[in-house]
Structure formats: structure tokens, C-alpha cells
N, C-alpha and C positions, 0 to 999 in steps of 0.2 A: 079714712080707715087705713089705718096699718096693714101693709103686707108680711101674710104667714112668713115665720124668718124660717130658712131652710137650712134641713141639718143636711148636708152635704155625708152621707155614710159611706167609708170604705170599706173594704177588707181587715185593712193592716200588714205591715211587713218590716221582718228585719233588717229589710235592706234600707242602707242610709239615704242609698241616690231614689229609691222605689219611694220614701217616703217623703222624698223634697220634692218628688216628679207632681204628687197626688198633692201634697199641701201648692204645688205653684198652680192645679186646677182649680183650686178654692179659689186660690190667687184670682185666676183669671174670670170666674166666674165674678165674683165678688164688683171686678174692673170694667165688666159689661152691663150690670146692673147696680148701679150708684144707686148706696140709701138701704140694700138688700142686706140683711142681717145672715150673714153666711156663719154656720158654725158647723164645727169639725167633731166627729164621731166615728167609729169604729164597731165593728162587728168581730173583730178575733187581733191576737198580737199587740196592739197597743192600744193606748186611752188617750181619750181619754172612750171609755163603753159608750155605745148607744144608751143602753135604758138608764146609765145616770144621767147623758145631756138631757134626753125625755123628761127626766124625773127632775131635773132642776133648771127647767126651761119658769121664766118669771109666772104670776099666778093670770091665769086670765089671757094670757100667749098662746095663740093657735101657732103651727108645724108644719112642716112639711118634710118628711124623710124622701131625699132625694137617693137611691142606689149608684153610689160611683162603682159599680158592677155590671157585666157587660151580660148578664142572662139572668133568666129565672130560675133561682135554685133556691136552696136551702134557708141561706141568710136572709132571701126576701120573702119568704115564703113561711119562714116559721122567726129566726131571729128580727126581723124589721117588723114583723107583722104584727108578733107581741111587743114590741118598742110602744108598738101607735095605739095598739089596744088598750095599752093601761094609760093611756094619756088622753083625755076628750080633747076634740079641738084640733087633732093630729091626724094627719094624712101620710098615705102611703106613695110616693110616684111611682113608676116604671123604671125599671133599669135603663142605662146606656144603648144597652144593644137588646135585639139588632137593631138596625138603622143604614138603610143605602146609605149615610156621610159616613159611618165606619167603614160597610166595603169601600167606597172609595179611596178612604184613610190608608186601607191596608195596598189597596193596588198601588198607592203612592209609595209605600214601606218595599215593596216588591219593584217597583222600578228603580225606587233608589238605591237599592241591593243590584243591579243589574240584571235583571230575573228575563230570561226572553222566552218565548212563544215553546222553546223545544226541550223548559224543564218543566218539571213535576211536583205539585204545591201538597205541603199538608197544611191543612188549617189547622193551628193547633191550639186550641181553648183549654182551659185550666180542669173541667169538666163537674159536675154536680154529679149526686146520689137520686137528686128530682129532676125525673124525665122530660120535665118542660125545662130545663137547659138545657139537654140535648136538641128539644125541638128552635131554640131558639137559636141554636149555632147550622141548624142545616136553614133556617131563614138567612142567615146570615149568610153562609156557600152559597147561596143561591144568587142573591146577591152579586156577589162578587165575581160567579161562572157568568153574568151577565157584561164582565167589564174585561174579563181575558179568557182567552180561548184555549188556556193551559186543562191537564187533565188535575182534579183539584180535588181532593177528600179530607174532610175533617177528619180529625183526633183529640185525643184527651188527654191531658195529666195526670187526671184521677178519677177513680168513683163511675168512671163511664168506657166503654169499648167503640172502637180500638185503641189501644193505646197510641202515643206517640210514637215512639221506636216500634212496634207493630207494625204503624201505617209508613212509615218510610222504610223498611225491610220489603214489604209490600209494592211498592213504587220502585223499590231499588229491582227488582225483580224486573217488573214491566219495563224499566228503561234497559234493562240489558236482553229485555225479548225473552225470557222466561215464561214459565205455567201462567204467570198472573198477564202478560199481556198479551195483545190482540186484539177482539173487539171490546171486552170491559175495559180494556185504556183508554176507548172515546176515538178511536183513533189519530190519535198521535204523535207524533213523528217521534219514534223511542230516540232513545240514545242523550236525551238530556240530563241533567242536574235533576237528586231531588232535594228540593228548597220548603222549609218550614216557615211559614206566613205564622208571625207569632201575634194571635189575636186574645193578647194580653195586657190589661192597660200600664204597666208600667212595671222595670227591672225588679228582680227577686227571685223566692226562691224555683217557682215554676218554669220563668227565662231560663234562668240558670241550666234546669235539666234541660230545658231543648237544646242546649251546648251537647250534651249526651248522647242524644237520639240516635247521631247517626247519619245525619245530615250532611249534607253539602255547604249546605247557607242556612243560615236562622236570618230570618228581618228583624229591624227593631223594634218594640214595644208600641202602641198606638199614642204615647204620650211620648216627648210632648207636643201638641197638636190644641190649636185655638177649636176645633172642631167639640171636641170632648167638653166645653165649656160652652158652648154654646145649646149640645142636647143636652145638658142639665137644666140650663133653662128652660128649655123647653116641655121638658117634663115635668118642671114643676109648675110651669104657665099653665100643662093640662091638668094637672091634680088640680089644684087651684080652682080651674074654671069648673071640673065634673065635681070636685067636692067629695072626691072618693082616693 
């Protein structure tokens, strides 16, 4: 029996490095699983569309839409979901995240940026209009408060509160002992850096504004990382196995 070939689905982006970062995760996916019929689709900005690879996947070809999307929002939720609806034989996975191997990823992005104990993290996701991304990015914080002892609050690029530049105006406050801090900084040791943990999987135009924010430090993008490639497979091992 044939295994369902997986549409590996991104975002999309203008950017030229953003979208060689995402074609080398097919790449890599594709290099851990010999024989796996890997194909490339898209949810916004470039093609080739989800619902045409759906629509012209061979007759009699079961699927599996993988989310190269790091939460549950909109795309998975209403754009992947009609993808898989109008095609029998077609399964929906789980997103990327959250996932304890991304916080780890990012605490890696944080140390490699030189990040220490006595700055101030924004976690900073791209953000969704559907509340279950928000809930899946404070999984995610949670997460990752488990692997540094820095004071740590997410934010968002869009669609979701607080903002990015909100929350580090915020932090910038607490590190200079202002209204905002005290005991809601966790206690702290103020006077550090505030640092944007960019838990975005790869350069465009969302990185880009965290350059804006207001920041100190932005980390890099969570690509590229063999990590990313390996919960893809795994998400579609569990699609696969539940049959949902």
C-alpha cells in the first residue's frame, strides 16, 4: 500500500530568502523520508494554491495536508479545511507548533543571539483573528518559561493584542523600574535588554517589522533547523495513523 503523499502547505512570501528557507524544509523533509511523495502548496502570496494541488492530486490518491504553520488559525481552520473537504481520501494534520522541540529551537535562537538571564523576552508570533492561535502561542510560552528563567510575554503582529511594539514599550518600562515593574516582572533582576524571540518560521515580511519594534535584539527566524522537518513528519505519521 502506498503512503498518502503529503502536501506540505505554507503561508507564502515575498521574500526570496523566506521562500528558499521553506522550499529547503520540503527539502529536508522529503531526505528523512525516502520514497515520500512530498508536494508544495500554499495558502496566500504564491502558487502554486492549495485547493488546485488538492484538485489535481492523481484519481484515486489519498493526502495529507501537512501545516508548515506554527498555530491554529484561520488558514487551518477554514482555508486547509476546505482544501481537504472538497477532496475524499484527504486529511488534515496539526500544525508545527506548539511543540517543546520549537521552545527548545527558540531558546537555541536566544542563546545564539547572546540573550542572558537579566534581559526581557517578547515572544513574538505572527498572530491570527482565531483565538485558538492565541491559545497555542501561550502553550508555547509556557513551554519555553520552562527552559529560562528570563521574564517572557508574548506578542503579535497582527489580528491579536498586544502588539509587538506594545509589549516591548512594556518591558522597556519594567527594565528601567517604571509603573510596569515590580512584582508583575516576575522578579527580575531589571535593568537588562529587551530581546524579541522571533517565533516565526522563516525571513519576511513579519521579521522584517520586528526590526521596528523597538527592540534591542530580534533572534533569528526558527528555520533553518532539521527540527522543523522532522515535526512535519510527525504530524503526518499521526494524521495517517488517526485517519482524521
Amino acid at each position: 500500500m502506498n503512503n498518502p503523499i503529503m502536501i506540505a502547505c505554507a503561508h507564502g512570501t515575498s521574500s526570496a530568502q523566506g521562500a528558499a528557507e521553506v522550499n529547503a524544509l520540503r527539502a529536508g523533509i522529503a531526505a528523512l523520508r525516502p520514497g515520500l511523495d512530498v508536494r508544495e502548496a500554499y495558502v496566500d502570496v504564491q502558487q502554486p494554491d492549495l485547493v488546485d494541488v488538492v484538485a489535481g492530486l492523481p484519481e484515486g490518491a489519498e493526502a495529507v495536508v501537512v501545516p508548515l504553520l506554527l498555530s491554529v488559525g484561520y488558514h487551518v481552520k477554514v482555508d486547509i479545511a476546505r482544501a481537504v473537504k472538497s477532496r475524499p481520501g484527504s486529511l488534515a494534520a496539526s500544525p508545527l507548533g506548539p511543540d517543546p522541540r520549537l521552545a527548545a529551537l527558540l531558546d537555541q535562537r536566544l542563546r545564539e543571539a547572546g540573550v542572558t538571564d537579566r534581559d526581557l523576552i517578547v515572544l513574538a508570533a505572527a498572530g491570527s483573528s482565531n483565538p485558538n492561535a492565541a491559545i497555542s502561542v501561550e502553550e508555547l510560552l509556557g513551554q519555553l518559561r520552562e527552559l529560562r528563567s528570563n521574564r517572557i510575554v508574548a506578542a503579535y503582529g497582527a489580528s491579536a493584542k498586544p502588539s509587538v511594539p506594545d509589549a516591548v514599550a512594556m518591558l522597556r518600562e519594567e527594565a528601567a523600574g517604571g509603573a510596569g515593574a515590580g512584582e508583575s516582572a516576575g522578579a527580575v533582576d531589571l535593568g537588562g535588554r529587551v530581546v524579541i524571540a522571533s517565533y516565526l518560521l522563516a525571513p519576511g515580511f513579519f521579521h522584517d517589522q520586528l526590526g521596528k519594534a523597538g527592540a534591542d535584539l530580534v533572534t533569528e527566524p526558527l528555520l533553518p533547523s532539521p527540527v522543523l522537518a522532522e515535526i512535519a513528519l510527525d504530524r503526518y505519521d499521526v494524521a495517517v495513523a488517526g485517519g482524521h
